[in-house]
Each structure stands twice: as structure tokens, then as C-alpha cells.
C-alpha distance (Angstrom), angle and dihedral (degrees) to the residues before:
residue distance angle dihedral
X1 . . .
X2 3.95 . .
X3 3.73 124.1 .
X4 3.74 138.5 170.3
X5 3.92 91.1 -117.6
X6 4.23 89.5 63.0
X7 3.71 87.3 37.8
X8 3.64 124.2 99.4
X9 3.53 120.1 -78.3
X10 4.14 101.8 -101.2
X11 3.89 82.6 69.1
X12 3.71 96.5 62.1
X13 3.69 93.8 34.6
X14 3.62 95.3 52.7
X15 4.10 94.0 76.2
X16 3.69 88.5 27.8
X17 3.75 86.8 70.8
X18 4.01 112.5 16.8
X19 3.92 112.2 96.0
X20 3.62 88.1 -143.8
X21 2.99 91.4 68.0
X22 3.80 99.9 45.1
X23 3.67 93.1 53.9
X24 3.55 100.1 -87.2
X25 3.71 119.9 128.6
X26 3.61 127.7 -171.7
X27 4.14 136.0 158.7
X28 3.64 125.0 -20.8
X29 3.14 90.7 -110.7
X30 3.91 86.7 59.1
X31 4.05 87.9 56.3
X32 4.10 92.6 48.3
X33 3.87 86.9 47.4
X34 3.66 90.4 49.9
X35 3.93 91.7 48.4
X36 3.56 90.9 51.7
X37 3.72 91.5 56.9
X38 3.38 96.7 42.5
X39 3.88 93.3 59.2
X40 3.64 87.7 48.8
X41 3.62 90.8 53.7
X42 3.92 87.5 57.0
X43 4.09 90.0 50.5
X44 3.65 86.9 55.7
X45 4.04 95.4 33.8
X46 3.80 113.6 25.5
X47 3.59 88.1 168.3
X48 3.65 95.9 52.8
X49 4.19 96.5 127.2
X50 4.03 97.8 -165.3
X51 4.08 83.3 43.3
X52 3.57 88.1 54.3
X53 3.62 96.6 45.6
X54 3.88 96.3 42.4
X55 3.77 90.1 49.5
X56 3.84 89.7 50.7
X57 3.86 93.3 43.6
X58 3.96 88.6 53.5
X59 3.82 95.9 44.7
X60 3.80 82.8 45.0
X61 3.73 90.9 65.3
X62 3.47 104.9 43.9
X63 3.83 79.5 56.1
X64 3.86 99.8 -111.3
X65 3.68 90.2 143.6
X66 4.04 89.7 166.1
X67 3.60 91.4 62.2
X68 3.49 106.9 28.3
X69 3.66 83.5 51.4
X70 3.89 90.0 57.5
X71 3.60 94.3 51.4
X72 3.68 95.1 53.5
X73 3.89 95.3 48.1
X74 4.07 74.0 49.5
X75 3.98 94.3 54.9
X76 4.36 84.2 41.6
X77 4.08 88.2 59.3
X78 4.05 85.1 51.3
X79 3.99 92.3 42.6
X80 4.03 120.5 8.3
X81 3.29 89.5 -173.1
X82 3.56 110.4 50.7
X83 4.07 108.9 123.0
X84 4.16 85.4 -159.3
X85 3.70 86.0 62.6
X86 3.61 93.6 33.4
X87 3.40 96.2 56.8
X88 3.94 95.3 49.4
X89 3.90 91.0 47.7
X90 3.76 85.8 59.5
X91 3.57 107.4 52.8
X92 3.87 83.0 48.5
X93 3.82 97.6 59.8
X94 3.94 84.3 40.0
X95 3.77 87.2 56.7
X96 3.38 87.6 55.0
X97 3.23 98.4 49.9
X98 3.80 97.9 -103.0
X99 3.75 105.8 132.8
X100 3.62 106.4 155.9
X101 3.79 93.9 51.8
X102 4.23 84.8 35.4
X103 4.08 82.5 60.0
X104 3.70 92.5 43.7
X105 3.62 90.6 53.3
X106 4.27 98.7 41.8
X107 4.26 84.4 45.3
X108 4.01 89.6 52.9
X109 3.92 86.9 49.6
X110 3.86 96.6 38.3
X111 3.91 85.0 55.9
X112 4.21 101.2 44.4
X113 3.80 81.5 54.7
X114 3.27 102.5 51.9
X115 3.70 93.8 37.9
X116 4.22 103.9 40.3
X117 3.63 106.1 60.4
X118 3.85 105.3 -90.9
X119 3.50 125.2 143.0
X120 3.47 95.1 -105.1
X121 4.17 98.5 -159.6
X122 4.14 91.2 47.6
X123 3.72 137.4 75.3
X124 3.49 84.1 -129.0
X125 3.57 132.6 169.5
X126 3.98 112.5 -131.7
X127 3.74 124.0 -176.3
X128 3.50 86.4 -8.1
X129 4.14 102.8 -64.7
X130 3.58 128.9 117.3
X131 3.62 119.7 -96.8
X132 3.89 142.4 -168.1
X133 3.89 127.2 -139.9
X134 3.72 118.2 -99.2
X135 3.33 98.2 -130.0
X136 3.72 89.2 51.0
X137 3.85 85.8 57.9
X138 3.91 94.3 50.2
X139 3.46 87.9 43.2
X140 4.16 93.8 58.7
X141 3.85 88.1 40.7
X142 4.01 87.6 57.2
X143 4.02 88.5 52.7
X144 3.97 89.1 42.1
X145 4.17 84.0 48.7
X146 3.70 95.8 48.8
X147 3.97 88.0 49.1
X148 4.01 91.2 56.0
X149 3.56 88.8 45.5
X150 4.07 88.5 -114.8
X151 4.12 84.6 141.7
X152 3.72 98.0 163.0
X153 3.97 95.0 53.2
X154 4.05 83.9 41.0
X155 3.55 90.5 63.0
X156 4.03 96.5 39.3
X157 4.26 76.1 58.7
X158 3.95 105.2 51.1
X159 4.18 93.5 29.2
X160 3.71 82.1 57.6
X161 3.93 93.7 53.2
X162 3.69 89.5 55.3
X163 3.59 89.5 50.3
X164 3.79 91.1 61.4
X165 4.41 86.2 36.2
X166 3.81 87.9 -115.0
X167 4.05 102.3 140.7
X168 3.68 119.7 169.4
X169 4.08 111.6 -160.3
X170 4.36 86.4 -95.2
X171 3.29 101.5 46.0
X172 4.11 106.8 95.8
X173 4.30 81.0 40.5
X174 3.52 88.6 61.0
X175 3.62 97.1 40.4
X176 3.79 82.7 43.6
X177 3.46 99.6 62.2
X178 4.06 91.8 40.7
X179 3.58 89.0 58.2
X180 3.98 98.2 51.6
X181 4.38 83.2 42.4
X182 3.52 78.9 63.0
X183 4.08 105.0 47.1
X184 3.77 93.4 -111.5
X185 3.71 100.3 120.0
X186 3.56 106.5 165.5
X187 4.33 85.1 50.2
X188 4.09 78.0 55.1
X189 3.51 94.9 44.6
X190 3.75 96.7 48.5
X191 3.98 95.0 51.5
X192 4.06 86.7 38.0
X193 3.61 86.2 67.2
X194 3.80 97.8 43.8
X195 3.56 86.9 58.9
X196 3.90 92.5 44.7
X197 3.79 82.1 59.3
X198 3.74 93.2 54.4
X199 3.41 100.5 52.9
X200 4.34 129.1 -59.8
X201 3.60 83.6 -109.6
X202 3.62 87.8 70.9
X203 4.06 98.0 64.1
X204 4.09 107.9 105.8
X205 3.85 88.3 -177.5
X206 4.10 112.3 48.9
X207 3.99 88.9 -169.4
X208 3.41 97.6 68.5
X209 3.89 79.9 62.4
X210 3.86 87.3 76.3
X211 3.90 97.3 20.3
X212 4.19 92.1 62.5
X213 3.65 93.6 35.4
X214 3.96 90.7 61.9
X215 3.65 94.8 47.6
């Protein structure tokens, strides 16, 4: 197994020193720059994992899912249990409409997280890697739940976010429409118009529009 910690040292240095990576963002032309470097990191360290990961992240959000998706299953050869990689690798197959390996994948980094030492309710970084909050992870695996029609374990997923008052804009329009699946309209009502409150956007279930409103 590679790493960036048995790597050489311009792979460690690289986010020691870069004010990307340190939170600090300037121009675009400052972001280009750093891309630039960061791929020529790679040439020189292929194995670097946080290079891969960064790389992936970045291509992630410009929406090149094809290649940020190669990167991560890159960063995964490096580290096959890394729940920052896991949890990227997922969302791609679920964008692809893979949800049983997308489950597979979130359920491998739900457990490495729980089970490895990190500070599960923190974006924390441990040992030097990127990570991604727990709650965000349950929170994806509720979404990836719903999709598969898995409505009970769904719920388990986004009723434990608002346990721990993590609540992404979706969240009450998912619980929403797992409520009125289950008969228990005024449950459904009362998260449909939590997510009203968010943002229209929000509602999973555009019955409950007229359902609630006639109550």
C-alpha cells in the first residue's frame, strides 16, 4: 500500500505550504495555478493519496464525474479504506444510477469511521487525510435508502441527523414523504412544512403540497 506519509517529501509539503489548501482562497487565477501544480504533483507522485483525493474532489465540482470518478477509484487502490474516498466513490455510482453498489460503498465507509478512531461528528482531519462528517455519510445513505425503496432504514438515517441537529435543505422532504408512505399524515405534514420553509425545492413528495394544505 502507497501513502503520502511514505512518499517523498514534495507530497507532504505540497498542503503544508499551498493556501488553498489551508483555507485561503484568492483569484481564479490562484485556483488554475494551484490545479496545475497539483497535476504535476501526481506526475511526480502518482501515489500521492490526499493528491488523489484533492484532484478528484476538484474535478468533482466542476462536475467531471468521469474523471473525478477515476481519480478516486485511484486514491481507493492507495487506501481501500479511506471513508473520504469512500464517500466520493458512492455518490458517483449513485449518480449513475448504481445504488446497490453506491450502498455497498457508503456502508464500507460508515463502518471504517465508526470503527478507526475518527471523530465521527467532525470534518476532522486524522493522520493527516481528508475526511467527511458522519452525519453527512448517514445522511447520503438515507437518500441512497429512499432510492432502493429501503424506507424504514431511510428514516433510521435522516431521524438520526436530526438527532445530532445536522439538516441538509432535503431532509424534512424526505422524512416527509416517509411519513405519509407510512399513513402518518400529520408526521408528513409537519416535516412537509419544514421543508416548505427551506426552500420549495426541498419537497421530495409534490402531493403533500395539496394533501397539507387541505388539512
Amino acid at each position: 500500500m502507497y501513502s503520502c506519509v511514505s512518499s517523498n517529501k514534495s507530497c507532504r509539503n505540497f498542503f503544508k505550504t499551498n493556501a488553498l489548501m489551508q483555507g485561503v482562497y484568492y483569484s481564479k487565477q490562484d485556483s488554475m495555478n494551484y490545479t496545475i501544480d497539483l497535476v504535476g504533483l501526481l506526475k511526480r507522485e502518482p501515489y500521492c493519496l490526499k493528491a488523489l483525493q484533492v484532484f478528484g474532489y476538484l474535478q468533482f465540482m466542476n462536475q467531471n464525474f468521469s474523471v473525478s470518478k477515476e481519480y478516486f477509484l485511484r486514491a481507493e487502490q492507495v487506501d481501500s479504506a479511506n471513508p473520504y474516498s469512500l464517500f466520493y466513490l458512492s455518490m458517483l455510482n449513485n449518480f449513475e444510477g448504481e445504488n446497490e453498489k453506491a450502498l455497498s460503498i457508503i456502508n464500507k465507509a460508515i463502518q471504517v469511521k465508526t470503527q478507526n478512531g475518527y471523530v465521527i461528528d467532525k470534518n476532522n482531519f486524522v493522520y493527516g487525510e481528508l475526511d467527511i462528517k458522519y452525519a453527512d455519510m448517514r445522511h447520503f445513505r438515507g437518500i441512497i435508502n429512499f432510492e432502493l425503496g429501503k424506507l424504514k432504514w431511510s428514516k433510521q438515517d435522516f431521524l438520526y441527523c436530526l438527532s445530532q441537529n445536522i439538516v441538509h435543505d432535503d431532509t424534512y422532504g424526505y422524512l416527509a414523504s416517509i411519513y405519509k408512505f407510512e399513513g402518518r399524515l400529520d408526521s408528513a405534514c409537519m416535516y412537509h412544512f419544514k421543508s416548505v420553509n427551506i426552500g420549495m425545492d426541498n419537497v421530495i413528495d409534490t402531493s403533500l403540497i395539496r394533501i397539507c394544505n387541505s388539512n
